[in-house]
N, C-alpha and C positions, 0 to 999 in steps of 0.2 A: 460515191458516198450517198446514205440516205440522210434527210431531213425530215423532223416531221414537228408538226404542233404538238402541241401537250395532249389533246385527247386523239391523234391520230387521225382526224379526219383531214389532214393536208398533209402530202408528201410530197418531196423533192427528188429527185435523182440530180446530184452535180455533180462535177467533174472541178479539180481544180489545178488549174497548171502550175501552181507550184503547191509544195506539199503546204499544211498548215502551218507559214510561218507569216503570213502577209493579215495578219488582225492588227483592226485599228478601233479604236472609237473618236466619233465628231463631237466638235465643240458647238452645234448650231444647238438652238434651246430646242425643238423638238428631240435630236439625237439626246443632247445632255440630261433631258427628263427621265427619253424612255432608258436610257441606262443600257441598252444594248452593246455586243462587242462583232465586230461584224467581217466575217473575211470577205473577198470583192474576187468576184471572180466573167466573164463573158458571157453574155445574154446566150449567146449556144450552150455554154455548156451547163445549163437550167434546165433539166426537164421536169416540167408538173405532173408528176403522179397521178394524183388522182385529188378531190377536194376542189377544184374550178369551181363549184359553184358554192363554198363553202368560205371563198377568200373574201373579205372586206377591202377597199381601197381607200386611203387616206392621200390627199395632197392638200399643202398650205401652200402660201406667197405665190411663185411664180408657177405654180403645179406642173414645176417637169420631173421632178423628182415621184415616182408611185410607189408607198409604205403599204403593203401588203401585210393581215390579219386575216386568221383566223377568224370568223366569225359565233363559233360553238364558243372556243377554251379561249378569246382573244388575244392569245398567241404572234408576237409578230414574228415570221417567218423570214419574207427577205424585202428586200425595194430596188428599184430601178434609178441608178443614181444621176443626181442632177445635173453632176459636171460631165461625165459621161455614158449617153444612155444607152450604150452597149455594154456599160460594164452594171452587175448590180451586186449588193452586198446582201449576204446571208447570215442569220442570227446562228452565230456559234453556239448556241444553248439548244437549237434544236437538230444539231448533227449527232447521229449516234453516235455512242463510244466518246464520244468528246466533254470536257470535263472542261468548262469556261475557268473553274478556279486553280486550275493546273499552270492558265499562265500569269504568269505573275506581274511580266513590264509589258501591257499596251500600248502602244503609244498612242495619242491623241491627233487626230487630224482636222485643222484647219475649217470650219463651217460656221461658225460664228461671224465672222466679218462677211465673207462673202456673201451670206442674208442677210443681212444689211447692206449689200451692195444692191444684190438684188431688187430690193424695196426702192432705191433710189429713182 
């Protein structure tokens, strides 16, 4: 499947092993700000396009978690996730053909407490 930002200067190629039924969104206050809904899929099956040098990198608290942005259209694309950083999560909004408002019950996953752990 392709990914891309809004003005197309970052593309994706993923792969997902299972079809799109694995979308969540996090309770942690960066995830709950930016509003994102995100499928999680294997650091392999990521491949960057094109746009490498077009990505911005965000990390807060413990900066194992990497929030990947567009730098042009500030687009966030995908991150590298904290609990495990073989797996990383993809912004469902920028998958072609895919219509975020099509699904209706995401469930919420767990990141609010655990950054607060973190912090400890």
């Amino acid at each position: 499947m392709k990914a891309t930002c809004y003005c197309g200067t970052v593309e994706l190629d993923i792969t997902l092993a299972n079809d799109i039924t694995d979308i969540n969104r996090c309770t942690c206050s960066f995830c709950n700000r930016r509003g994102a809904k995100v499928v999680t899929l294997f650091a392999e099956d990521l491949k960057l396009v094109r746009g490498e040098d077009h990505l911005t990198l965000y990390q807060l608290g413990s900066k194992t978690a990497k929030h990947y942005f567009c730098k042009t259209c500030r687009i966030y694309t995908h991150h590298q996730k904290r609990l495990d950083c073989n797996e990383i999560g993809v912004n469902i909004a920028t998958i072609e053909g895919l219509h975020p408002q099509g699904f209706e019950r995401i469930p919420w996953v767990e990141g609010m407490n655990y950054a607060s752990e973190m912090r400890s």
